[in-house]
Every structure is written in structure tokens, then in C-alpha cells.
N, C-alpha and C positions, 0 to 999 in steps of 0.2 A: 504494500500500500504506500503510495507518497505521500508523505504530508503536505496539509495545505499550510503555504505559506499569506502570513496577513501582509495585505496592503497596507502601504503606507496611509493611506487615503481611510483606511479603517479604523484608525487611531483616530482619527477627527468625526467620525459619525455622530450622528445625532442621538445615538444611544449612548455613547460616550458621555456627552455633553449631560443631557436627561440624569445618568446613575451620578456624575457630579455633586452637580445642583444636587440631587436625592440626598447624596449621605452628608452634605453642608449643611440642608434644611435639619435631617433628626439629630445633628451635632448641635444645632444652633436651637431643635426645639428642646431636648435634654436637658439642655444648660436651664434654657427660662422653666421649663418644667419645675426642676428642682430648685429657683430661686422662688418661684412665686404661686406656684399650684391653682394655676389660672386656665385653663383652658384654652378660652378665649385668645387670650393673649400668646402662648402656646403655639396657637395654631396658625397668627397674625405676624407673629417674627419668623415662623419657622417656612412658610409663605413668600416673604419678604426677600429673605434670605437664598431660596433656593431661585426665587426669580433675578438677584440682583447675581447672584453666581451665575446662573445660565447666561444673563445677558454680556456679563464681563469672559466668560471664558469662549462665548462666540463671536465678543470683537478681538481677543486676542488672536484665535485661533485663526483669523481673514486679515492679521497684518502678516503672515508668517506665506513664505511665499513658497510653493511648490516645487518649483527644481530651480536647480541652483544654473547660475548666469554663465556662458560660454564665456574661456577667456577673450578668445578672439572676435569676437562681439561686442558692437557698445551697446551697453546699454539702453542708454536711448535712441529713440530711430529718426 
């Protein structure tokens, strides 16, 4: 059997991104959980948190560029 090999391109999927944001949010809900036994608020940071993660690690992940630049090429055209 050959193994499958991962693309590089599979490391950036949206799955990726999604299980991030996930284990930031129950990091981030745990924490208030155990300061304040709120539910509510629980659920509002922990919300907060996964959406501000999802959207920071998909604009980082769209400045990082794809293949790398020919020497013998400029850059700009």
C-alpha cells in the first residue's frame, strides 16, 4: 500500500482553521467557566473568542504566499 502523502494546501483547510478556533473557544470558555459560573457569559466569551481566532488565523494564513519566487525572475512584472 503507499501512503498518502498530505498536501501542503491541506494544512490551511478550513477544517484546520474551524478545530483552531474550537479548542481556543473551550480554552477560553474553561477559564471564565471556573472564574465566574455564568453560563451566559461562558458561552459569550467563549463565542467571541473562537470567532476572533478564526478570523485572525485566516488573514494570516492569505498573507503567506504559496510557492516560493524564481531566482531568475522579478518579481514584479
Amino acid at each position: 500500500m503507499a501512503k498518502k502523502t498530505r498536501k501542503k494546501a491541506d494544512a490551511r483547510s478550513a477544517r484546520t482553521y474551524i478545530s483552531l478556533s474550537f479548542v481556543a473557544a473551550i480554552f477560553v470558555g474553561v477559564i471564565i467557566w471556573g472564574n465566574s459560573r455564568d453560563l451566559e457569559r461562558t458561552a459569550i466569551w467563549a463565542g467571541l473568542s473562537f470567532i476572533v481566532v478564526l478570523v485572525t488565523v485566516a488573514t494570516l494564513a492569505l498573507s503567506v504566499k504559496d510557492e516560493p519566487a524564481d531566482e531568475g525572475k522579478p518579481r514584479l512584472k
